[in-house]
C-alpha positions, 0 to 999 in steps of 0.5 A, a space after each residue: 482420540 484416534 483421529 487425532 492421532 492420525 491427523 498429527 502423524 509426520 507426514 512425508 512430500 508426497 503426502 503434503 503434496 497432495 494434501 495441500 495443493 490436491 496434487 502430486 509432487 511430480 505435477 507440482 513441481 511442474 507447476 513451480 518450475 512453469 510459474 518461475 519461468 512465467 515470472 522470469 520471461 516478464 522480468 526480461 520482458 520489462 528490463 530489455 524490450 524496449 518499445 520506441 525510447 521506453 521500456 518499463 521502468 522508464 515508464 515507471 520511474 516518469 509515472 512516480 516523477 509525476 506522482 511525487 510532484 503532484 503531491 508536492 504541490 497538493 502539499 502547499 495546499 492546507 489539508 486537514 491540519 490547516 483546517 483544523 488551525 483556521 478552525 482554532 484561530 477563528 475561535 480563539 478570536 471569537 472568544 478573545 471578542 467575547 471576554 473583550 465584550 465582558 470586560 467592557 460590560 463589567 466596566 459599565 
């Protein structure tokens, strides 16, 4: 029980720290002030280096025109639902053959 109460004792920044990342909270805070400004030197990289007539999102948004297009036209092209009613209607004519089949025979 000792060591449970131990384990569940309010634990202070420093003591999370360390017990979370293995780290000290001066060094994790390094740490997160140096992934902010990674993060934000590509965010600029990508808004405002231009390279020829394209930056990134430019890039992005022909890639997406492209993307949406191509499923437009897979999309006029029967996928697995229009399987399924080729399949449907081919054995509804089979079976309306095979009653039209019966009737005649019980007419005989």
């Amino acid at each position: 029980l000792h060591w449970l109460r131990a384990s569940l004792r309010p634990m202070g920044i420093a003591e999370s720290c360390f017990s979370w990342l293995g780290l000290k909270p001066h060094r994790a805070a390094l740490m997160l002030g140096a992934s902010f400004s990674c993060g934000m030197a590509m965010e600029y990289f990508m808004i405002n280096v231009w390279i020829k007539d394209t930056n990134f999102y430019s890039t992005v948004l022909r890639k997406e025109a492209e993307r949406r297009e191509a499923m437009q036209d897979e999309s006029t092209e029967p996928g697995f639902a229009g399987h399924v009613r080729r399949q449907w209607a081919l054995k509804e004519r089979e079976l309306a053959q095979q009653r039209l089949a019966q009737q005649t025979e019980q007419q005989r």
